[in-house]
C-alpha positions as CSV (number, residue, x, y, z in Angstrom):
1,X,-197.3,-148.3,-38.8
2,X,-194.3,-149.0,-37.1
3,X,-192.0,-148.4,-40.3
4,X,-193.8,-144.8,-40.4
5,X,-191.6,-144.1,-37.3
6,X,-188.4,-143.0,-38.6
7,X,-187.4,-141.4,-35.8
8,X,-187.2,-145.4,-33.3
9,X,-183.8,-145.9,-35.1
10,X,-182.5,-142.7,-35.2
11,X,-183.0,-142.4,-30.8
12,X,-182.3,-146.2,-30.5
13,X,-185.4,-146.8,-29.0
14,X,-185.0,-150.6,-28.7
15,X,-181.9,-149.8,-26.7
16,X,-183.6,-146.8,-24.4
17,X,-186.3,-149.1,-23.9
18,X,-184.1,-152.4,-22.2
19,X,-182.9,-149.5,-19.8
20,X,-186.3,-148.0,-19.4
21,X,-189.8,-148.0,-20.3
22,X,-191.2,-145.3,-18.1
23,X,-192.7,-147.3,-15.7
24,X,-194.1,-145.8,-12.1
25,X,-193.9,-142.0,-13.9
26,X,-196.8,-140.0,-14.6
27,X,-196.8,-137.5,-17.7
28,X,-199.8,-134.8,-17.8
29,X,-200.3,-133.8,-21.2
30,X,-202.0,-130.4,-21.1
31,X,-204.3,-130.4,-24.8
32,X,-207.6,-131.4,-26.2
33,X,-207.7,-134.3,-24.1
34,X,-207.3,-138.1,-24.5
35,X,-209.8,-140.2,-26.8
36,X,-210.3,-144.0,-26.8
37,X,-207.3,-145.8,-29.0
38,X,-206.5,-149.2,-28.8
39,X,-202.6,-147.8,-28.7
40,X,-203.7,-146.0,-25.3
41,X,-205.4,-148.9,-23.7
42,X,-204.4,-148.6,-19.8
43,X,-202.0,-145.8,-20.6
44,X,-204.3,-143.0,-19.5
45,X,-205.4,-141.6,-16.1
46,X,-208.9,-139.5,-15.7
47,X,-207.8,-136.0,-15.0
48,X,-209.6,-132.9,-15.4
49,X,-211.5,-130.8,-18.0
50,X,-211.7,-126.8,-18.4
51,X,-213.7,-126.9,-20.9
52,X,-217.2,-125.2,-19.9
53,X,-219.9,-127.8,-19.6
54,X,-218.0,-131.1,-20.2
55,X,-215.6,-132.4,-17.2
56,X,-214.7,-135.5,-19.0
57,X,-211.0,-135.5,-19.4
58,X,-211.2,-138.7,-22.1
59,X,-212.5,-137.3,-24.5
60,X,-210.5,-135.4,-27.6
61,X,-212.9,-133.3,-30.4
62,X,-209.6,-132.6,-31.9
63,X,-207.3,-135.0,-31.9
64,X,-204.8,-133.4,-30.7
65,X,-203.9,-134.2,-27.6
66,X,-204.3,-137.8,-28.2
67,X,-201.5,-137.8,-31.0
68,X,-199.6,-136.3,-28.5
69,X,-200.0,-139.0,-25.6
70,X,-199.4,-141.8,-28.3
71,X,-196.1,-140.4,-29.4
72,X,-195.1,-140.6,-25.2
73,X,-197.0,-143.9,-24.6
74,X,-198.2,-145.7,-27.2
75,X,-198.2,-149.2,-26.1
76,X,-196.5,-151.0,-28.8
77,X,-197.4,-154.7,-29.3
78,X,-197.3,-156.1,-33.1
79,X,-195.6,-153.4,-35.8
80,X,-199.4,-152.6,-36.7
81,X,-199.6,-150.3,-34.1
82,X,-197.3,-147.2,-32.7
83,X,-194.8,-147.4,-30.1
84,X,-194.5,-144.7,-27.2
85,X,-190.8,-143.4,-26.3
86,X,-192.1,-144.4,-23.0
87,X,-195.0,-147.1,-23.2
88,X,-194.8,-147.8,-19.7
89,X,-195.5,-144.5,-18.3
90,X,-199.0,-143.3,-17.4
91,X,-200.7,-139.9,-19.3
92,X,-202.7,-137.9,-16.9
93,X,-205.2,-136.4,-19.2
94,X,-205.6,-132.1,-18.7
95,X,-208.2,-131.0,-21.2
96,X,-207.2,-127.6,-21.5
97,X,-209.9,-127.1,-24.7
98,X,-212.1,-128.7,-26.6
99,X,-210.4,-128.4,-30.4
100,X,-213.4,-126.5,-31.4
101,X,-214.0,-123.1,-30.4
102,X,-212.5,-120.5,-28.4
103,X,-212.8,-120.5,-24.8
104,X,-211.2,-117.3,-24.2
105,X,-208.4,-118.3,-22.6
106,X,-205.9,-121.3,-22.5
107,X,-206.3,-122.6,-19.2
108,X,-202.4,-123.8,-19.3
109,X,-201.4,-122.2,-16.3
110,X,-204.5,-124.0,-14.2
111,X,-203.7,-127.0,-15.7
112,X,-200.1,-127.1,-14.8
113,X,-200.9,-126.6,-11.1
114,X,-203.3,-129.3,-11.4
115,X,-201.2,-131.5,-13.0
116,X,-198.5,-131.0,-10.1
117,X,-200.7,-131.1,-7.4
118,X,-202.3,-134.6,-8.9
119,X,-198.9,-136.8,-9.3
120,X,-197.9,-135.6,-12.6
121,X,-193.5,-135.8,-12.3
122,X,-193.2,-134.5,-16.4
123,X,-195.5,-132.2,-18.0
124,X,-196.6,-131.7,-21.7
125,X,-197.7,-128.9,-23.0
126,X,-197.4,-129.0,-26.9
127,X,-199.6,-125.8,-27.4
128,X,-199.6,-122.4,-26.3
129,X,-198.8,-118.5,-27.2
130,X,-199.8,-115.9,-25.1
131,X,-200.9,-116.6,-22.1
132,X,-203.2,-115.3,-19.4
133,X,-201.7,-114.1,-16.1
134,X,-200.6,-116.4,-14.1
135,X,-198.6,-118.4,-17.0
136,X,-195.2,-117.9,-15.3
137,X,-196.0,-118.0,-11.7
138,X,-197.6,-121.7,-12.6
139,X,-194.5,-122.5,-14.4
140,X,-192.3,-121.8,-11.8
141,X,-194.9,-123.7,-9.0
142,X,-194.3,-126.9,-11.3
143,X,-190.6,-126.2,-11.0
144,X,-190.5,-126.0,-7.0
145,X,-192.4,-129.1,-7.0
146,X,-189.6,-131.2,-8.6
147,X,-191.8,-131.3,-12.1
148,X,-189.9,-131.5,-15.1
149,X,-192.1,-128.9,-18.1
150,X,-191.9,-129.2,-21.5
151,X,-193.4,-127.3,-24.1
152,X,-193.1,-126.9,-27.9
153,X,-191.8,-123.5,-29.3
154,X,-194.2,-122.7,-32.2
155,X,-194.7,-123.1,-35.6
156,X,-194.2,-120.0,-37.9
157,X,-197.4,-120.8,-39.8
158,X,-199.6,-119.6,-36.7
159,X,-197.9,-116.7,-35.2
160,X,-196.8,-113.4,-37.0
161,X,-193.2,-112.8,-37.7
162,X,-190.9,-112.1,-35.7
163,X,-193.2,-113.3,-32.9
164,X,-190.9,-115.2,-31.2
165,X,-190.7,-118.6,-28.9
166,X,-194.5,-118.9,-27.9
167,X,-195.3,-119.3,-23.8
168,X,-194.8,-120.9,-22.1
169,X,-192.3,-122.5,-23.7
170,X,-190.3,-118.6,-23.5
171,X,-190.6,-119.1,-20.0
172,X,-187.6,-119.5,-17.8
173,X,-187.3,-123.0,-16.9
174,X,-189.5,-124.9,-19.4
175,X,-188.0,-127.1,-21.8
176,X,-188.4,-125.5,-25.3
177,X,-188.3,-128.1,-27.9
178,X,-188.0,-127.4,-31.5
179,X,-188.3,-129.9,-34.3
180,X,-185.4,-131.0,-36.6
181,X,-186.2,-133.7,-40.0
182,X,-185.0,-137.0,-40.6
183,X,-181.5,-135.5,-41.5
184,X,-181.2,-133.9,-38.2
185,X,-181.8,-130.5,-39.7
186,X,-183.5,-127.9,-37.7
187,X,-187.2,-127.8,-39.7
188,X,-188.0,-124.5,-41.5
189,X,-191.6,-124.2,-39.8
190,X,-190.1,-124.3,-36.2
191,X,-189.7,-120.8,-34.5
192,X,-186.7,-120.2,-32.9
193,X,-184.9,-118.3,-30.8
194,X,-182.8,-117.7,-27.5
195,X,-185.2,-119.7,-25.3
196,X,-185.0,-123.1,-27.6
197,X,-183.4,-125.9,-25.5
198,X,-183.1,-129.0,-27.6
199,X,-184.4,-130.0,-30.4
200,X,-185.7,-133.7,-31.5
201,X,-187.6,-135.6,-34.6
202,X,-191.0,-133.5,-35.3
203,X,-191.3,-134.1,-38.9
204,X,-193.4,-136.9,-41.0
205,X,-194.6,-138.7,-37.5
206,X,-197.2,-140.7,-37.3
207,X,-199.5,-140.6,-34.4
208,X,-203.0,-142.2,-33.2
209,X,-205.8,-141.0,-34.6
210,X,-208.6,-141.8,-31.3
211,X,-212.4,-141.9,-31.0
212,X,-214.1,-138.6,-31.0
213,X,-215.4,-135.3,-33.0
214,X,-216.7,-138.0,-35.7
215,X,-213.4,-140.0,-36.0
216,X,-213.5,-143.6,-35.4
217,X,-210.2,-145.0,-34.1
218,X,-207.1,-145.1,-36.7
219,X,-203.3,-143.4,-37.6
220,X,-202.2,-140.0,-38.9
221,X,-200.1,-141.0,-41.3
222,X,-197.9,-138.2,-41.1
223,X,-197.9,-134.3,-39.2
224,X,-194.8,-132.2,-38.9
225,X,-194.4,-129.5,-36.1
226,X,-192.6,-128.7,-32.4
227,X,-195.6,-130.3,-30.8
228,X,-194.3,-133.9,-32.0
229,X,-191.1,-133.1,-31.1
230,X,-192.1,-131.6,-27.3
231,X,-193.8,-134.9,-27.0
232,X,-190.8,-136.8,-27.6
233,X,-188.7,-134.9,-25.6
234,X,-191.6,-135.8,-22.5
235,X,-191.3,-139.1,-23.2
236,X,-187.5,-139.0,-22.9
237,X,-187.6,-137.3,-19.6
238,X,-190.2,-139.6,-18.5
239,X,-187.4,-142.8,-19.2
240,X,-184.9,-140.8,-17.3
241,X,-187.1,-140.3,-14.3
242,X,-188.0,-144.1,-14.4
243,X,-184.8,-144.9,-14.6
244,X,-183.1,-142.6,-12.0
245,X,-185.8,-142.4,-9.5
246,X,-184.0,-140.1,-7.2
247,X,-182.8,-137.5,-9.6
248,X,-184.6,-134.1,-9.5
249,X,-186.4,-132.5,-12.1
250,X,-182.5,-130.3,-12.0
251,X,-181.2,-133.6,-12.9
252,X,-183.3,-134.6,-15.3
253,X,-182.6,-131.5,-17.0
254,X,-179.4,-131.3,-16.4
255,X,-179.0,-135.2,-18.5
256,X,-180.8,-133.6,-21.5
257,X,-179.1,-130.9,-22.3
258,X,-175.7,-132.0,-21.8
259,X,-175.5,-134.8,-23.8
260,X,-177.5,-133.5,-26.6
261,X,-175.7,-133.6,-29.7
262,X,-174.2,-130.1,-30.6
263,X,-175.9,-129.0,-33.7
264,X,-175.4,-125.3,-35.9
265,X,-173.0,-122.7,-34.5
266,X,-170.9,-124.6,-31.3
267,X,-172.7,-124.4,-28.1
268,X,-176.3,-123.5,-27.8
269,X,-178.0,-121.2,-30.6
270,X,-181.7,-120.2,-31.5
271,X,-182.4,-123.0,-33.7
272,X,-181.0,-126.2,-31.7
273,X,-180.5,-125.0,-28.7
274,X,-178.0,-127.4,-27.1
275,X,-178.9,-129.1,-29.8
276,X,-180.5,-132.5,-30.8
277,X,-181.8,-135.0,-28.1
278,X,-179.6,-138.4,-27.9
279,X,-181.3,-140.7,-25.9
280,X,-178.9,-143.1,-24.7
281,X,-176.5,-141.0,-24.0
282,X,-179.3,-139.0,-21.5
283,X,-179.8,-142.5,-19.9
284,X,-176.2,-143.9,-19.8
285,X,-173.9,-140.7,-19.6
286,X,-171.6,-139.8,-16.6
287,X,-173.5,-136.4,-15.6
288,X,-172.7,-134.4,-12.7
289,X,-175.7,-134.2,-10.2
290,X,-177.2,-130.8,-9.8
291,X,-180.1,-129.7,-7.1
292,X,-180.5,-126.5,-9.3
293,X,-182.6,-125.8,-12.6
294,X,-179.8,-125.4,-15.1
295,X,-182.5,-123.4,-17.3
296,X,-183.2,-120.9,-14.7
297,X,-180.8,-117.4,-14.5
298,X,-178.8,-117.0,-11.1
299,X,-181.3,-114.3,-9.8
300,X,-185.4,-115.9,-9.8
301,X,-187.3,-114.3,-13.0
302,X,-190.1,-111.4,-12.1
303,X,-193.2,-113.1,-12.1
304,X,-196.4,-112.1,-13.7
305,X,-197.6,-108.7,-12.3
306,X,-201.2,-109.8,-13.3
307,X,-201.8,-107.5,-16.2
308,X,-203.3,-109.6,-19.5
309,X,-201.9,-110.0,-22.8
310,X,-203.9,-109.9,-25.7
311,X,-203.9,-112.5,-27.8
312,X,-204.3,-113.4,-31.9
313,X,-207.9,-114.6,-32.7
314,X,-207.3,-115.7,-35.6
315,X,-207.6,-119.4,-36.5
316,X,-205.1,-121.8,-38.2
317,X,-205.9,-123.3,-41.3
318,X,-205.5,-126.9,-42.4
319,X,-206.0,-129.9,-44.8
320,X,-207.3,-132.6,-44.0
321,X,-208.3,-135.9,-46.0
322,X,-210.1,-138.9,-45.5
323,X,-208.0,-142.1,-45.0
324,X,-209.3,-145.0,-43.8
325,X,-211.5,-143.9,-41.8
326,X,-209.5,-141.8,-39.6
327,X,-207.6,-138.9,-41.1
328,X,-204.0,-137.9,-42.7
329,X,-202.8,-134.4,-41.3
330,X,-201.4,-132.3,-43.8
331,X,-200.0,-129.4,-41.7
332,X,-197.7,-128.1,-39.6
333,X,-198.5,-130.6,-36.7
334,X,-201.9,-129.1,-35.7
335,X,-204.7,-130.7,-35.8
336,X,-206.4,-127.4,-35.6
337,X,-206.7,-124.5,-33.4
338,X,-208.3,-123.9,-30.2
339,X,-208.9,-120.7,-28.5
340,X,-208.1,-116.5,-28.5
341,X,-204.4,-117.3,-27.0
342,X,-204.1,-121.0,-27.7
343,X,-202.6,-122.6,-30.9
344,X,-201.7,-126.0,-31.0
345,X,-197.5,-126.5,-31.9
């Protein structure tokens, strides 16, 4: 499995990780929760559930959100099993939905104030689209409370054209990570636009495959979208904040996006944003300290005004086939779709 991962040599990981692992930092991952992996073992904190008649946070019908912890924290050991870009650091599991039907709503912007209030210093959130009220305001509460947010900005497959970055990944702030190949090219199923940050490796990744909705514990082989590629960039700011334990969310920000690698037109564009992560250069470099969010605008962004947004029922489709007992995705980095407003990215 560990040859699957492409993208270990192109971040340097084995460098990364003799300067940090991740330890002592606490990632929420906002999805369909956490199953059982061996991968996982002792990575992942009980958290919370929304969905209606099942509070147990550790558990994924999807398999999702599990995929998505393993590509932060996978622990590693032999080359049989996946490595996290932080194996150290703890996952603090938000089931935001169940992978199965629609809850009519996404619960995202709960989940991010729970996540905050419950230790969480970097937050995941590789799903999304239109939110309900409150999505912004709870963004901007995670960003007062020193917490770093990142979020995936779509895949075109699930949203109509011209739709454009999905929240709350569109939301002043937030990290919006879009996906690039193994030739560091910008990958045609990512949506883009002005409110991309960076971009890192979201294409043929492997991820864990946990216990749960009638899987038994095994790999995807391979699943492409801006959900892998959030979850790397999570991982990355969960290093940093191990590693510079005093920085501020600001600064943490502030190490990602200005040592990115400049990618498409100079300076930042819709596609790369500042363009693609570069790890050691975001744990090494010579950055100026900052004590203000270099993704927000000089004057603080209107908040919700509580009206809703209606959001696309309809579901995404997908392949899947059977593969040793677990399953191979064959999509663009769903592992299906959850909710009236929610689609996995």
């Amino acid at each position: 499995m560990r040859d699957r991962q492409w993208y270990l040599q192109t971040l340097d990981i084995a460098a990364a990780h003799r300067l940090s692992t991740g330890e002592g930092v606490i990632v929420g991952v906002l999805d369909s929760g956490v199953g059982p992996h061996p991968d996982l073992d002792g990575r992942v904190l009980d958290g919370i559930s929304y969905v209606p008649g099942n509070n147990n946070s550790r558990v994924d019908g999807n398999g999702h959100g599990s995929a998505m912890a393993g590509i932060i924290a996978a622990n590693g050991g032999t080359d049989d099993h996946l490595l996290g870009i932080a194996p150290r650091a703890k996952i603090l599991s938000v089931r935001t939905g169940n992978g199965g039907k629609s809850l009519g709503r996404t619960n995202i912007p709960n989940g991010i104030r729970w996540a905050v209030d419950h230790g969480a210093t970097v937050i995941n959130i590789s799903e999304g689209g239109k939110l309900e009220p409150g999505g912004q305001a709870a963004v901007r509460y995670a960003l007062d409370h020193d917490v770093v947010v990142v979020a995936g900005s779509g895949n075109v497959s699930q949203f109509a054209p011209g739709s454009g970055v999905i929240e709350p990944a569109a939301f002043p702030g937030v990290i919006a990570v879009s996906a690039v190949d193994r030739t560091g090219i910008v990958w045609d199923g990512a949506i883009g636009g002005p409110e991309v940050v960076l971009t890192a490796p979201g294409v043929d990744i492997p991820a864990v495959c946990a216990e749960g909705g009638g899987r038994v514990p095994g790999y995807y082989l391979t699943s492409n979208g801006t959900s892998n590629a959030a979850a790397v960039v999570s991982g990355a700011a969960a290093l940093i904040r191990a590693r510079y334990p005093n920085l501020p969310a600001a600064g943490v920000i502030q190490r990602l996006i200005s040592t990115a690698e400049d990618a498409g037109p100079p300076g930042r564009d819709p596609d790369y944003g500042y363009g693609r992560l570069n790890l050691i250069n975001a744990l090494t470099a010579d950055v100026s300290t900052t004590g203000t969010n270099p993704l927000l605008p000089t004057a603080s962004p209107t908040l919700d005004s509580g009206s809703g947004r209606d959001g696309s029922g309809v579901s995404a489709g997908f392949l899947i086939v059977a593969a040793g007992g677990c399953l191979v995705l064959m999509l663009a980095g769903v592992a299906g779709a959850v909710g009236v407003r929610r689609r996995r990215t």
